[in-house]
C-alpha positions as CSV (number, residue, x, y, z in Angstrom):
1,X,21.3,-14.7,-34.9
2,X,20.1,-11.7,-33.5
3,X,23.3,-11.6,-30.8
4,X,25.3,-11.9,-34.3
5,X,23.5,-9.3,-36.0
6,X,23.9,-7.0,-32.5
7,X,27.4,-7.2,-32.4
8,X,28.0,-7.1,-36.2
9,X,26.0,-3.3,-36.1
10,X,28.1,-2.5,-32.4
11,X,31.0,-2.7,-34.8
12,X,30.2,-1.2,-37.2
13,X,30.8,-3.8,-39.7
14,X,29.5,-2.9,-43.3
15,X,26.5,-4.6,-44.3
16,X,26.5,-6.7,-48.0
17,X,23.5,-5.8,-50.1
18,X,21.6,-4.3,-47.8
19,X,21.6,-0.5,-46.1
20,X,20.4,0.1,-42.4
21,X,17.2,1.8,-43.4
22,X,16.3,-1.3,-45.9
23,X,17.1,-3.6,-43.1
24,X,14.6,-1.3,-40.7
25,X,12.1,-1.2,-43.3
26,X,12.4,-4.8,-43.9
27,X,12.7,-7.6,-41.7
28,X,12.9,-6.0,-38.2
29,X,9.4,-4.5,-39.4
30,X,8.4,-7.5,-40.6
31,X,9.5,-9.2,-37.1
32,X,7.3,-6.4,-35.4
33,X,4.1,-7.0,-37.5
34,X,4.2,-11.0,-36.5
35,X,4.4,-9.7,-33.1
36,X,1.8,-7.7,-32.8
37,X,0.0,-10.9,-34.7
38,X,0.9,-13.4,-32.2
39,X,-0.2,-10.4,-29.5
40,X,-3.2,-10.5,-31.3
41,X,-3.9,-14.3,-31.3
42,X,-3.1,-14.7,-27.8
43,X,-5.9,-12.1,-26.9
44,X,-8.3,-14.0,-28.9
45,X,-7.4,-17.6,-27.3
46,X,-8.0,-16.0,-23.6
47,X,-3.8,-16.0,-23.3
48,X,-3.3,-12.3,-23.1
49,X,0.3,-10.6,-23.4
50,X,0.1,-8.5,-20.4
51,X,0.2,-4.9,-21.5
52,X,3.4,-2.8,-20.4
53,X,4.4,0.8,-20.9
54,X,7.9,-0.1,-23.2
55,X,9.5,3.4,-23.0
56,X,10.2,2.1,-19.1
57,X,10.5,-1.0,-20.2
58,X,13.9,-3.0,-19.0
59,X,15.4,-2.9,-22.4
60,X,18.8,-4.2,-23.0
61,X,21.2,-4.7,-26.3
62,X,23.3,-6.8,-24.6
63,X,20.3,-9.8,-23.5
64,X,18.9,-11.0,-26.9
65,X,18.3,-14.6,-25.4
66,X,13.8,-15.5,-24.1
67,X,15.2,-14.7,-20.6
68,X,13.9,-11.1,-20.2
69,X,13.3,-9.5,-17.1
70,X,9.6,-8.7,-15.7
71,X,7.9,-5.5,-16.9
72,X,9.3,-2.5,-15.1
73,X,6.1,-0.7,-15.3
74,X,3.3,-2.5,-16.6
75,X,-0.4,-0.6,-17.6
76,X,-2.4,-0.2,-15.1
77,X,-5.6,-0.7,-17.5
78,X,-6.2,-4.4,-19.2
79,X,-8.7,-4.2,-21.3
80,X,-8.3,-8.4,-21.9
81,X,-8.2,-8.9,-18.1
82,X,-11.8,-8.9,-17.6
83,X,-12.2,-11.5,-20.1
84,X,-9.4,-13.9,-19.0
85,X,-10.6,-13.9,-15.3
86,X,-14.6,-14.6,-16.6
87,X,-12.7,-17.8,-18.6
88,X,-11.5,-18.5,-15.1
89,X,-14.6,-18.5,-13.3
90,X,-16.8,-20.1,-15.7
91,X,-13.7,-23.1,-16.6
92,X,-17.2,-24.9,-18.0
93,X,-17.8,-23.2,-20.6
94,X,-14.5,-22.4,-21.3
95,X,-13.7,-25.3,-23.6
96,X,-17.1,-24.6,-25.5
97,X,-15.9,-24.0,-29.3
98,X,-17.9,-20.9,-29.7
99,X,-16.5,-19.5,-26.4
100,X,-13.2,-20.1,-26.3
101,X,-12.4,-18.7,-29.9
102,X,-15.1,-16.1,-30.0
103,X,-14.6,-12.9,-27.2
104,X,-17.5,-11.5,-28.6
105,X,-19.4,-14.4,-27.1
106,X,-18.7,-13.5,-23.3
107,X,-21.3,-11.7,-21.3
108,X,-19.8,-9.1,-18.9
């Protein structure tokens, strides 16, 4: 779908119903919010998205498939890092209900 839409807007192909901006305003912002949700969700199960600086990022129109390259220069601070390796270490408590849904519940 997206490889569709890609080449559809490479072509310039007129778009039915529908101008650029409400299709930026729309659903590729919509698609961006649920990202930064699942971000979000992955933080608070202790499976972190690594952090990487995008404006260095690999980008490419042309690869729209889940095969994307490594970051290219990814943040040197991680604020989640601390809290992924303690889940590591302590792999007891790490199944506890309380713990493994709550960050707030780690001691640093």
């Amino acid at each position: 779908m997206l490889e569709d839409l890609s080449q559809r807007l490479a072509a310039g192909d007129e778009l039915e119903n529908i101008t650029e901006e409400q299709l930026l305003q729309g659903p590729f912002s919509d698609a961006m919010t649920h990202a930064g949700q699942l971000a979000m969700l992955r933080r608070l199960h202790r499976e972190p998205v690594a952090p990487e600086n995008f404006i260095f990022a690999n980008v490419s129109t042309s690869n729209l498939t889940s095969n994307q390259p490594e970051p290219a220069s990814p943040d040197t601070e991680w604020p989640d890092r601390p809290m992924l390796e303690l889940a590591k270490q302590r792999p007891d408590q790490s199944d506890s209900p309380t713990n493994k849904h709550d960050p707030k519940d780690i001691e640093f």
